[in-house]
C-alpha positions as CSV (number, residue, x, y, z in Angstrom):
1,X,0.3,25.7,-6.5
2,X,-0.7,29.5,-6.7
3,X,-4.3,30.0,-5.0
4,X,-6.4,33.3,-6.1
5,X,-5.0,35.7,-3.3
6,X,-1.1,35.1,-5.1
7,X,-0.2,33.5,-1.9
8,X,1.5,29.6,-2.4
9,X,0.0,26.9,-0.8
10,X,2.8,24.2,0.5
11,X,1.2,22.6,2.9
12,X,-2.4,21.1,4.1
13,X,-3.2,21.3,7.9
14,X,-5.2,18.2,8.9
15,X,-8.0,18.6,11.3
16,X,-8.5,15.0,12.3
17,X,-9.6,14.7,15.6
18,X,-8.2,17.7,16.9
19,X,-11.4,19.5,17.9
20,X,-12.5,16.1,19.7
21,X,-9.5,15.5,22.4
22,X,-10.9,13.3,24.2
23,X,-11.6,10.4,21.7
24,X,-8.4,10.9,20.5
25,X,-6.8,8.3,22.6
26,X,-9.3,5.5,21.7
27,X,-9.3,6.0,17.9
28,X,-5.9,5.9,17.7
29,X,-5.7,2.5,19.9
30,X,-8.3,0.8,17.5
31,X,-6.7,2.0,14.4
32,X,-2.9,0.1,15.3
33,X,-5.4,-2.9,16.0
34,X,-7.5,-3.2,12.6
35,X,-3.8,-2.0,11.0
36,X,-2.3,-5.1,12.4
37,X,-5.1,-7.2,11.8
38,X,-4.8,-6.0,8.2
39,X,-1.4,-6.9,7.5
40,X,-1.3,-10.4,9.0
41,X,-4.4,-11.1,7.4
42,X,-3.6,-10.5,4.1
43,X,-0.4,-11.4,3.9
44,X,-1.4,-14.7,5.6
45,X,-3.8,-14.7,2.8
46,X,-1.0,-14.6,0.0
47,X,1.3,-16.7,1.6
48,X,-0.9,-19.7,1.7
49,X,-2.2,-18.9,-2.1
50,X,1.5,-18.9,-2.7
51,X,2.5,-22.0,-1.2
52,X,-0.5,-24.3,-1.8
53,X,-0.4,-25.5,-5.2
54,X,-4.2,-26.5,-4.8
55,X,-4.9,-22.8,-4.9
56,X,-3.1,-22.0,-7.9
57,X,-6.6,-21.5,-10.0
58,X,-7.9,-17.9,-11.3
59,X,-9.9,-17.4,-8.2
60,X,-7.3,-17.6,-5.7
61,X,-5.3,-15.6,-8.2
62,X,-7.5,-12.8,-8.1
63,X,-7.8,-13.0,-4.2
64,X,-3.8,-12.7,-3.6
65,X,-4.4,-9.8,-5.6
66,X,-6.8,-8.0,-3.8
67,X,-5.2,-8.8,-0.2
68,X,-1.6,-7.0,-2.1
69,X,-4.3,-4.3,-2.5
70,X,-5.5,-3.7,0.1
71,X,-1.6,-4.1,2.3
72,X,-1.4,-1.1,-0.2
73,X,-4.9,0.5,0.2
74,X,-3.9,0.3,4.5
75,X,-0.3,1.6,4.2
76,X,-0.8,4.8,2.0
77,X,-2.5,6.9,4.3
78,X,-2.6,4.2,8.2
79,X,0.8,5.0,8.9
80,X,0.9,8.7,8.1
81,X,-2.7,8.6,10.6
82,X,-0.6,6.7,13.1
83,X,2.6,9.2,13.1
84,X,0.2,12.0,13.6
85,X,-2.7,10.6,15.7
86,X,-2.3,12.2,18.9
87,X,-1.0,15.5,16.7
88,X,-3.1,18.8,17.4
89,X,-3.8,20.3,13.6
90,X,-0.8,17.7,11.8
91,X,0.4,19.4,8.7
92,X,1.5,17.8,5.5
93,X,3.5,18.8,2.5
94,X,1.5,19.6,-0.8
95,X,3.3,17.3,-2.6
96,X,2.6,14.3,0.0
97,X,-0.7,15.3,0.2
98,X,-1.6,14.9,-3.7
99,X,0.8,11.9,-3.7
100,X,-1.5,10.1,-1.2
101,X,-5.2,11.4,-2.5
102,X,-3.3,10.3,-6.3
103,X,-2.7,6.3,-4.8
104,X,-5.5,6.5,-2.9
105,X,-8.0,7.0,-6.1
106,X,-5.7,4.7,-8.1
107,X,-5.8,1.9,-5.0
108,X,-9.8,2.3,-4.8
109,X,-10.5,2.4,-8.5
110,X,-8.3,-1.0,-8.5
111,X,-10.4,-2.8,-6.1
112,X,-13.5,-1.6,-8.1
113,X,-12.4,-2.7,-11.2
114,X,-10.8,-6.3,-9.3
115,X,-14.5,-7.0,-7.8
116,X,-15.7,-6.6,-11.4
117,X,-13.0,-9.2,-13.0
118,X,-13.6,-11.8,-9.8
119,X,-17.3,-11.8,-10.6
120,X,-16.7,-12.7,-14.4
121,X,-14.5,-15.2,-12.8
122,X,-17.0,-16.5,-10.9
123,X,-19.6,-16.4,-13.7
124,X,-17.9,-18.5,-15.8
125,X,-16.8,-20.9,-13.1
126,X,-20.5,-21.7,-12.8
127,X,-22.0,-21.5,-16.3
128,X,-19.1,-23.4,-17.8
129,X,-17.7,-25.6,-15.7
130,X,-15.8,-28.0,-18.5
131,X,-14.1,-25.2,-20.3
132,X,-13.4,-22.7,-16.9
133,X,-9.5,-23.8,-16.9
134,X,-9.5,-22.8,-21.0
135,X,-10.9,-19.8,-21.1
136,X,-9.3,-18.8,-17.5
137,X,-6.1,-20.0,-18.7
138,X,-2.7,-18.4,-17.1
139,X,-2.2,-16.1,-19.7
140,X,-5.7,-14.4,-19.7
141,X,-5.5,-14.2,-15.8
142,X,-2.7,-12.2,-15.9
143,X,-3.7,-9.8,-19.0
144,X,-6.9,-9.2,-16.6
145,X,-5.1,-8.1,-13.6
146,X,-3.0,-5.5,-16.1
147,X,-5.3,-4.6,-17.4
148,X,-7.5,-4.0,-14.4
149,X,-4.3,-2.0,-12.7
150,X,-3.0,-0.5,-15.9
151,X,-7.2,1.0,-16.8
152,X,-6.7,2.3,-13.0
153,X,-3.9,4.0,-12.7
154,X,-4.9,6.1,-15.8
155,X,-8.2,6.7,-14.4
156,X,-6.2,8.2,-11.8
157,X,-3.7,9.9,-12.7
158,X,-4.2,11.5,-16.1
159,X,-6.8,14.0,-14.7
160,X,-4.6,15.0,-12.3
161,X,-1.8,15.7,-14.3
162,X,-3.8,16.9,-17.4
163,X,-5.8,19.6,-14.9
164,X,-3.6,21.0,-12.3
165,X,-5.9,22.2,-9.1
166,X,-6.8,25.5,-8.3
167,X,-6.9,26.7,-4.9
168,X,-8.8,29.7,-3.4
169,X,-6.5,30.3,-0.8
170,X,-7.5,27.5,2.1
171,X,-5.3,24.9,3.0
172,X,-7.3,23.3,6.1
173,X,-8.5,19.9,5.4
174,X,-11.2,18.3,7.4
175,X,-10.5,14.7,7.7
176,X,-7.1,12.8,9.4
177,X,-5.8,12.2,5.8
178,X,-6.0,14.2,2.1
179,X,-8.8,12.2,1.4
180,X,-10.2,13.0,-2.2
181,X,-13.1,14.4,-1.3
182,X,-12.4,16.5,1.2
183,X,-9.1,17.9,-0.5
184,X,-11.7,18.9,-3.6
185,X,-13.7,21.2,-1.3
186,X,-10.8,23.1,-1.2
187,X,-10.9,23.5,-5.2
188,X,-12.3,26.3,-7.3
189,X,-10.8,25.7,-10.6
190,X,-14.2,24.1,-11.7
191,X,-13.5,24.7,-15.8
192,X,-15.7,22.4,-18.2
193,X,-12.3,20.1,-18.7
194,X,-12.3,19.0,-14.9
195,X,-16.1,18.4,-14.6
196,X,-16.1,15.8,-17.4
197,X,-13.3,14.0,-16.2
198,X,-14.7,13.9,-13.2
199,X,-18.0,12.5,-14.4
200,X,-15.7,9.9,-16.6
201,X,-14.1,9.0,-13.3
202,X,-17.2,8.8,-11.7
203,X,-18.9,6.5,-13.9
204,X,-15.8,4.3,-14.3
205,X,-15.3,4.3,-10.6
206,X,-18.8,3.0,-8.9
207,X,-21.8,2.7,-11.2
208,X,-19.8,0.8,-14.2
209,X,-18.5,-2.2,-12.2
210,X,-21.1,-2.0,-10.0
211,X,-23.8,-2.9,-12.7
212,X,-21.2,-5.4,-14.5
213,X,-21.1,-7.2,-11.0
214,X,-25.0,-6.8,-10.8
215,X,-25.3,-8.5,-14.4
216,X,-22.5,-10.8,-13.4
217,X,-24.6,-12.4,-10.4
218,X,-28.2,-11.9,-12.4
219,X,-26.5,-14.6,-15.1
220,X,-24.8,-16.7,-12.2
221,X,-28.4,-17.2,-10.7
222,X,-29.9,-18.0,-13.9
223,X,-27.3,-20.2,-14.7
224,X,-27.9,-21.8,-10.7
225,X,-31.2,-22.6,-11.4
226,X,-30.2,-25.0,-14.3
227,X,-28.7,-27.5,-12.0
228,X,-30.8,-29.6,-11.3
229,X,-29.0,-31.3,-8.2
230,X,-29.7,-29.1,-5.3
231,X,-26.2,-30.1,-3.1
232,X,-24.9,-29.2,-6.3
233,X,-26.7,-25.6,-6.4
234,X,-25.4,-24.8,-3.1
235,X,-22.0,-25.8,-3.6
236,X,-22.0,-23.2,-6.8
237,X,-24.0,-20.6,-4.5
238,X,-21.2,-21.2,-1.6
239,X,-18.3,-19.9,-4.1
240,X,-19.9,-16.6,-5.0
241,X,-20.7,-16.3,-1.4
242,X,-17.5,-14.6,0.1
243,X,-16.9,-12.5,-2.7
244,X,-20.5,-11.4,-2.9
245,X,-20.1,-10.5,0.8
246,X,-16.7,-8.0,-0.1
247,X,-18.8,-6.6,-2.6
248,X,-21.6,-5.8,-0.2
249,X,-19.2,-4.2,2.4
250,X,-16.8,-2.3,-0.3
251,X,-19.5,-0.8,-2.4
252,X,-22.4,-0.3,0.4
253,X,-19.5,1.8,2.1
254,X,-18.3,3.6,-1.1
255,X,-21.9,4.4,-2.2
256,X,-22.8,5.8,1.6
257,X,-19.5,8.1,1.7
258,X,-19.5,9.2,-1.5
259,X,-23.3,9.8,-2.9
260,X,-25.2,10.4,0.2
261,X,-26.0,14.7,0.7
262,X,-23.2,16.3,2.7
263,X,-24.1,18.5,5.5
264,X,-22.0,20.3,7.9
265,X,-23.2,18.3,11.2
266,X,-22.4,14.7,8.3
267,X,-19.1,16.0,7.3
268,X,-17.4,14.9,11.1
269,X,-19.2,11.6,11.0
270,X,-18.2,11.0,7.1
271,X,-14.6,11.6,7.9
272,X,-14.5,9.1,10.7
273,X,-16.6,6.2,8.4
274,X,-14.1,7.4,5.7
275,X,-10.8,6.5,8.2
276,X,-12.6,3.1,9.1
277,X,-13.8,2.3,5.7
278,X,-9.5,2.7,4.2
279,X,-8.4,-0.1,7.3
280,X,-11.5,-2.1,8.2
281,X,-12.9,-3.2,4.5
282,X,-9.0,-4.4,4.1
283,X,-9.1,-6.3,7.4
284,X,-13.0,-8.0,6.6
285,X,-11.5,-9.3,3.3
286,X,-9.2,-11.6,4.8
287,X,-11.2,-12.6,7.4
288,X,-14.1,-13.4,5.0
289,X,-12.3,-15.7,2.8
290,X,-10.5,-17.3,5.7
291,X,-13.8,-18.1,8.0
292,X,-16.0,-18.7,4.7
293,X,-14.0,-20.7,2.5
294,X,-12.8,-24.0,3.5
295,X,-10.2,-24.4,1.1
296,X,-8.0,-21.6,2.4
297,X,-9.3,-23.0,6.0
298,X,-7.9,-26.4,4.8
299,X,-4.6,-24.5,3.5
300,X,-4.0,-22.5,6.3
301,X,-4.4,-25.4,8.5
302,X,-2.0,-27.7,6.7
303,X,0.6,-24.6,7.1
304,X,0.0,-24.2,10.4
305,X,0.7,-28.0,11.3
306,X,4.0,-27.4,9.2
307,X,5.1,-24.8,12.0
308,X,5.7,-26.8,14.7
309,X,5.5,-23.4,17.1
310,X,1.7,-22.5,16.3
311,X,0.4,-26.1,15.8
312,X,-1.8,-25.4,18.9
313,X,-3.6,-22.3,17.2
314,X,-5.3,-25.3,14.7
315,X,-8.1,-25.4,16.9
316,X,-9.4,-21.6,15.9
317,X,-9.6,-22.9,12.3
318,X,-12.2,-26.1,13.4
């Protein structure tokens, strides 16, 4: 990649927490937690939606994918933070560097667009109760999910490829990892092409799923309100109530990095939220299903009194 001085750039120099020493130490500490947490979480997540066949229904379906998403989400940029965390100024190699900005737009316009397909799934759950397991069959289930990975990876890649980025000679990066947008500030190539795609991405990223969820929950209400048992109202509220949560987290954090002004004295504290947001939204997820629903509770419990060795952990699940 040529920048407008003729020099080539190669590589990116992280700044990170390299002007901040001493809180070096501590952020690294927490993030091999929340990383840990992540991975046991979720994969204990799609273990037990794997083994139990009582969760083999379109919403557990959805949820096994979005805890593989977010293992993904965690290890595309955690362990590169973790290798370099107690780094002065950590370089990385352009190619790396786009590779992991690249599957980090793809990973984060997957989980916008999964949110979106589990709130339909939930919509119809409710409003038609008797014909959920038709129109959810296998077979649309699946197309959804290829769809919803195939519609992202485009979204992500394409502009890339299509517009190759134009530097203006830096190569310093504000942030622990080549975070989209901080790796833009470093572009100048802003030709007419780029812009709209970026507007397309932008609208197909946030503000598209966003209102289809928002439409999604208006309808679920409406459709609530029609019961007319009210044990039977809450038990269709209680469903929607751990993915509503996710939403809340994923999209108040996404909407806070990404469309609040940027100053210079918000750019440190955005890149920390930013770190946070890639390992701690993965880690809630889990967490949120586990301690909310009680049929993965009920799952996970049953599994655990199958392992003879952490029978005695039951108790946290009561």
């Amino acid at each position: 990649m040529v920048t407008d001085n003729g020099s080539e750039v190669t590589e990116f120099i992280l700044v990170g927490l390299s002007n901040h020493p001493k809180y070096q130490i501590a952020f690294y500490c927490a993030m091999v937690v929340v990383y840990l947490i992540t991975l046991i979480g979720n994969s204990v997540i799609i273990i037990v939606v794997r083994v139990d066949g009582r969760l083999h229904t379109p919403m557990y379906f959805f949820l096994s994918n979005l805890s593989f998403l977010d293992i993904c989400y965690s290890s595309n940029s955690v362990p590169f933070l973790l290798f370099n965390g107690l780094r002065d100024y950590p370089t990385i190699s352009y190619n790396s560097c786009y590779a992991q900005m690249t599957i980090a737009l793809f990973l984060g316009m997957t989980e916008c667009l999964l949110l979106a397909v589990m709130a339909y799934d939930r919509f119809v759950a409710i409003s038609s109760p008797l014909r959920y397991t038709i129109i959810m069959n296998n077979w649309v289930c699946m197309q959804l999910a290829i769809v919803t990975w195939a519609s992202a990876f485009l979204l992500a890649v394409i502009p890339i490829i299509a517009i190759p980025a134009h530097f203006c000679g830096h190569n310093i990066i504000n942030h622990f990892t080549c975070e989209v947008q901080a790796l833009l500030k470093l572009v100048c190539s802003d030709t007419p092409g780029r812009l709209i795609l970026g507007l397309v991405i932008g609208i197909f990223t946030l503000p598209l799923p966003f209102t289809f969820i928002l439409i999604s929950y208006t309808r679920i209400v409406v459709a609530v309100l029609r019961i007319r048992s009210a044990e039977a109202r809450l038990k269709a509220l209680s469903t929607c109530g751990s993915h509503l949560t996710v939403v809340t987290i994923f999209y108040g954090s996404a909407i806070y990095m990404y469309l609040k002004p940027q100053s210079k004295e918000s750019q440190d504290q955005g890149k920390i939220i930013s770190a946070f947001y890639g390992v701690i939204t993965p880690m809630l997820n889990p967490l949120i299903y586990t301690l909310r629903n009680k049929d993965v509770k009920n799952s996970l419990k049953k599994l655990i009194r199958e392992l003879p060795f952490l029978s005695h952990y039951t108790s946290f699940l009561q």
